[in-house]
C-alpha positions, 0 to 999 in steps of 0.5 A: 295616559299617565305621562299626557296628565304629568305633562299637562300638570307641568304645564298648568304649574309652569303658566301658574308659575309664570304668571304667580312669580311677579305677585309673589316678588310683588309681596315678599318686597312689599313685606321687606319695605315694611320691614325696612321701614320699621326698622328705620323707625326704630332707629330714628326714635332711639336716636331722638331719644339718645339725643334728648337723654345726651341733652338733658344731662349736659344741661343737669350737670351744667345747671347743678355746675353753675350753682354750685358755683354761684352758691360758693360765689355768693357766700364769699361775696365774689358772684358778678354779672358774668355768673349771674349770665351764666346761671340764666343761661344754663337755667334756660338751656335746661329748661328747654331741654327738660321741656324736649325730654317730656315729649321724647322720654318713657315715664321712668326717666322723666319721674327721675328728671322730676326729682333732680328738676325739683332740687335744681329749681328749688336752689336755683330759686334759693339763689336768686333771692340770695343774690337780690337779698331777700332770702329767708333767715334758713337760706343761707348759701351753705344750706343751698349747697346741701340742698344742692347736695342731695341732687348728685345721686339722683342725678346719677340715678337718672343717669343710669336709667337713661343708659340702662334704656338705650341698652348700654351695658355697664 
């Protein structure tokens, strides 16, 4: 008897088998698309904001560049109509990108965009009523130089933000 009820218990495990091997495939490749999927979701987002971070640097610096520049231009009397180009140009590079970086970047990061966003329009501004003549007595060129002084370090602060969130080591 004991050998008709071993036989017969492989048997029912051997249909069961047969017939549960095609839904336990089924589940385990359904659970390692999900995981694919996931995975490749994960990378597509850091990405996106890798390129956003890469963006919204260059466009900093460039900005914080330009002006600068300008600053140095104006206060020797030498900025022309190229530089004037080149500081809307970078301005609105910039402004673009800080506009992408709001809807791609976690908090901490756009509070530091903030801070350097502020220094930057604030010379920007500075620059311009320098150029068409309607700066205040205390705008002066070397002040806005200062002022655009103070933009470095945050810049290098949110730099470092950028870099500590996609995980690159320093």
């Amino acid at each position: 008897m004991s050998a008709v009820v071993a036989a017969m218990v492989a048997a029912v495990a051997g249909v069961l088998g047969t017939l549960l091997a095609p839904l336990i495939s089924h589940r385990v490749t359904v659970r390692q698309r999900t995981f694919d999927h996931d995975a490749d979701e994960r990378l597509r987002r850091h990405q996106e904001k890798r390129a956003a971070y890469i963006a919204l640097n260059r466009a900093s610096r460039q900005l914080h560049t330009l002006l600068k520049d300008a600053l140095h231009r104006l206060r020797d009397g030498v900025f022309t109509d190229q530089e004037r180009t080149q500081v809307e140009e970078a301005r609105l590079d910039y402004r673009d990108r800080y506009a992408e970086a709001q809807l791609t970047v976690p908090e901490t990061v756009l509070a530091a965009s903030r801070e350097v966003n502020a220094i930057l329009a604030g010379v920007d501004a500075v620059v311009k009523r320098i150029d068409r003549g309607g700066a205040g007595p205390s705008e002066t060129p070397d002040q806005a130089l200062l002022d655009l002084k103070a933009a470095e370090p945050r810049l290098s602060a949110m730099s470092h933000l950028m870099r500590r969130d996609l995980g690159v080591a320093d």
